[in-house]
N, C-alpha and C positions, 0 to 999 in steps of 0.2 A: 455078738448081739443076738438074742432073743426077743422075740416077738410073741405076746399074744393078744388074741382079740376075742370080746365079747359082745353081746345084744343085749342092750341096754333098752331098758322100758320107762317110759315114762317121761323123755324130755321132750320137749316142744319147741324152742328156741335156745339161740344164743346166749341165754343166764345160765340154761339148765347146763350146755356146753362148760361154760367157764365156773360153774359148781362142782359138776365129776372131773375137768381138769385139775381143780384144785386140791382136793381129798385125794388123789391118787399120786397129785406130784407129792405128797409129804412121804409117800413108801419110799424107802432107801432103796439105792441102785438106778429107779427111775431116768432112762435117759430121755426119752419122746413119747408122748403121748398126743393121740390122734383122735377127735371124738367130732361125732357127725349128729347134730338132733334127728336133719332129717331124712339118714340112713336109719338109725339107731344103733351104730355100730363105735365100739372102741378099740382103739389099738393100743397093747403099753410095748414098748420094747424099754431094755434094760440090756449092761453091761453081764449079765447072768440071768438066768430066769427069778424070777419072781412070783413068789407062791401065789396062788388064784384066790387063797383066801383073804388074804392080805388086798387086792384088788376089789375084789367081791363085799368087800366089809367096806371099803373106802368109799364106793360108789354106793350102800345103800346109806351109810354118814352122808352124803350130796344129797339124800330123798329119794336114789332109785335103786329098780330092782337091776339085775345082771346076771347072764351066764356065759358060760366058758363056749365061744363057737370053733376053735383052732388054736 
């Protein structure tokens, strides 16, 4: 399993949460995803890594910005 996580901008609550879990569960491979409004922080892990831009493009489709923290 691979893990990566990013700092997401822009959520405020619980919808914004279940908007970027949403768009990023459709990436193939996705096993867990972890997302906190109000750290601002996401986690995807996957059975393989999974490209950042594929991540990054999902979360600005939810209305946010994102980058690559680890």
């Amino acid at each position: 399993m691979a893990t990566s996580e990013f700092q997401v901008t822009g959520m405020t609550c619980g919808h914004c949460e279940m908007s970027v879990r949403e768009e990023v569960g459709q990436i193939a491979g996705v096993a867990d995803i972890a997302v906190s409004a109000q750290t601002g922080k996401l986690a995807v892990t996957g059975a393989d890594t999974i490209d950042d831009a594929q991540i990054l493009a999902a979360v600005e489709e939810a209305g946010y910005s994102a980058v690559r923290t680890s």
